[in-house]
C-alpha positions, -999 to +999 in steps of 0.1 A: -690-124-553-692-100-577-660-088-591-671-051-591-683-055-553-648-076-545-630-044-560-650-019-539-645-035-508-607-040-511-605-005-526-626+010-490-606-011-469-577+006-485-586+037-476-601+030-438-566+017-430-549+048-443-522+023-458-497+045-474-463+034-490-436+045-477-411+056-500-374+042-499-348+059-477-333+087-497-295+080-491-282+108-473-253+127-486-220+112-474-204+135-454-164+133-466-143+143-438-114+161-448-081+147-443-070+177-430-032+171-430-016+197-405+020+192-415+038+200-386+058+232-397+094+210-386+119+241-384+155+233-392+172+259-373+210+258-388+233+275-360+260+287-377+293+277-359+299+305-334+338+314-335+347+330-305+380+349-310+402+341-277+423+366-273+453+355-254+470+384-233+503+388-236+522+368-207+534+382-182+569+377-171+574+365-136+587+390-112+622+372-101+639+375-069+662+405-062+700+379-063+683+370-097+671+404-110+708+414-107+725+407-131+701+403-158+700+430-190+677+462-192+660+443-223+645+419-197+644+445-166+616+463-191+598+431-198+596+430-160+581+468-159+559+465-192+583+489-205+570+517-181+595+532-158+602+564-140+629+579-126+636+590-090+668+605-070+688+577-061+688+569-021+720+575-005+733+602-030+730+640-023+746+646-062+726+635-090+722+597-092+695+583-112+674+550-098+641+534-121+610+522-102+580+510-115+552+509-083+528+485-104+551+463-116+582+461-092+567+480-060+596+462-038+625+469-057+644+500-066+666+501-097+700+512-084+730+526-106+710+533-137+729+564-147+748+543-173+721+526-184+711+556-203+722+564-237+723+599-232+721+601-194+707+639-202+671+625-210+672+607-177+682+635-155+655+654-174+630+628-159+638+637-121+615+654-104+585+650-132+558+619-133+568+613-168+573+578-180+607+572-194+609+563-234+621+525-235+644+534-262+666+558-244+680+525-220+707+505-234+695+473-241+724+454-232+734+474-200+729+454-167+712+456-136+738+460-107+721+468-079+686+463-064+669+484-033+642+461-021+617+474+004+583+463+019+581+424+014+604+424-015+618+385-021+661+382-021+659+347-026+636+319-031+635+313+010+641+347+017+625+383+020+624+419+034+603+418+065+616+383+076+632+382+114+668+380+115+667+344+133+646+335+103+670+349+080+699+329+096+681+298+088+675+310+048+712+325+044+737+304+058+761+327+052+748+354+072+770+374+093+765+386+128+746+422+132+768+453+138+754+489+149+756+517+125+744+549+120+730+562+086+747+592+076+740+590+038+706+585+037+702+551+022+678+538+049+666+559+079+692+591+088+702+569+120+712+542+139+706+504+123+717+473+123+736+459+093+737+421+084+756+410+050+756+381+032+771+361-002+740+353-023+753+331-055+769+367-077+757+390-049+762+410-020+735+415+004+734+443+026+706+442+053+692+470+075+674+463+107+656+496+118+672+506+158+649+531+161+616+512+166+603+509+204+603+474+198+644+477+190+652+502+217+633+475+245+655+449+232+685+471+233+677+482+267+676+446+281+714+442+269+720+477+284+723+495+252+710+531+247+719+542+214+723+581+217+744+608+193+759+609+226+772+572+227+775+568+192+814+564+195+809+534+217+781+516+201+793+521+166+805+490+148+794+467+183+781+435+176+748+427+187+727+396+190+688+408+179+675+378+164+636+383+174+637+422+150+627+422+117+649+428+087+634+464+071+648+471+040+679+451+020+707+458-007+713+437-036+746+445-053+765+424-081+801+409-069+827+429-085+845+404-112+884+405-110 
């Protein structure tokens, strides 16, 4: 075959085929991720040591019993009343006669015999009557208590308190005595007939009052075929009576004389 021919025909097949070449993959461009590094924000949270100031009250001294309250110095009978006390008429007395009370701190007891507890017993007299607070300062230190009122549930002992029964009372005192009937001319408890109980407490006397007046008292009196009356006073007055079942009202707590 001719060459020329040969080259024609390959040349025409060529193009009837539409044979192209293709050309070579163009790489594509890498895609680089990005590390992205989140660094977790770590927050160091530095508590500073809280210091919590405790502030401790000041304690508190425990209220004694009335046998132990007497006895005892002013120093510590102000400890006992935060060094707050008034001053009041004392019971029993139609002269002067100065008693301290404190209703928050001691509401059962009344201070008895205070009059020379004063250094100048003019700035207590100049108390009476008012709703002044005494000055600490103006009570000897180292005068004693002598003499305790105790009212409402007041303790005398350990065992034993205002507002017990007298049967009750017999069991906490042994030395209790029996109850005699008097009549209240002073003032000290109720302007009129009571019954009066004493007993030896350690350094003390204890004087107890047992309210005749009550209907409770006069039913019990009646059933021993008792009628206390201003007209019968001569015959009832200083009688011994058995009332064990009445309770014991108010008490008097009074230092034994020495010598």
């Amino acid at each position: 075959m001719n060459k020329r021919l040969f080259a024609g025909v390959i040349a025409a097949c060529l193009t009837l085929c539409g044979c192209s070449r293709q050309a070579a993959p163009t790489p594509s461009a890498t895609t680089t991720r990005e590390a992205t590094t989140t660094a977790a924000a770590i927050t160091t949270t530095t508590t500073a040591p809280v210091t919590t100031a405790t502030t401790t009250a000041p304690a508190v001294a425990a209220i004694p019993a009335a046998c132990d309250l007497v006895g005892q110095s002013y120093a510590a009978l102000l400890d006992y009343m935060d060094n707050t006390y008034y001053v009041i008429q004392q019971r029993g007395h139609s002269d002067v006669a100065l008693a301290l009370v404190n209703t928050d701190k001691l509401p059962d007891y009344e201070i008895l015999n205070a009059d020379g507890a004063f250094k100048d017993w003019s700035a207590g007299t100049a108390l009476l009557g008012s709703e002044r607070a005494g000055a600490p300062d103006a009570l000897r230190s180292d005068a004693t208590v002598t003499t305790v009122f105790v009212k409402n549930n007041g303790a005398l002992t350990a065992k034993a308190r205002v507002g017990m029964t007298v049967q009750e009372l017999q069991g906490a005192l042994p030395s209790l005595s029996n109850m005699t009937v008097m009549y209240d001319f002073s003032g000290i408890f109720n302007r009129s007939f009571y019954g009066k109980l004493t007993a030896t407490i350690q350094q003390t006397t204890v004087t107890l009052y047992v309210d005749l007046t009550t209907e409770t008292a006069k039913q019990a009196l009646a059933q021993q075929n008792i009628t206390l009356q201003q007209s019968t006073m001569d015959k009832w007055m200083g009688q011994t009576v058995s009332l064990p079942a009445l309770p014991v009202t108010a008490a008097q707590v009074q230092q034994t004389a020495v010598g």
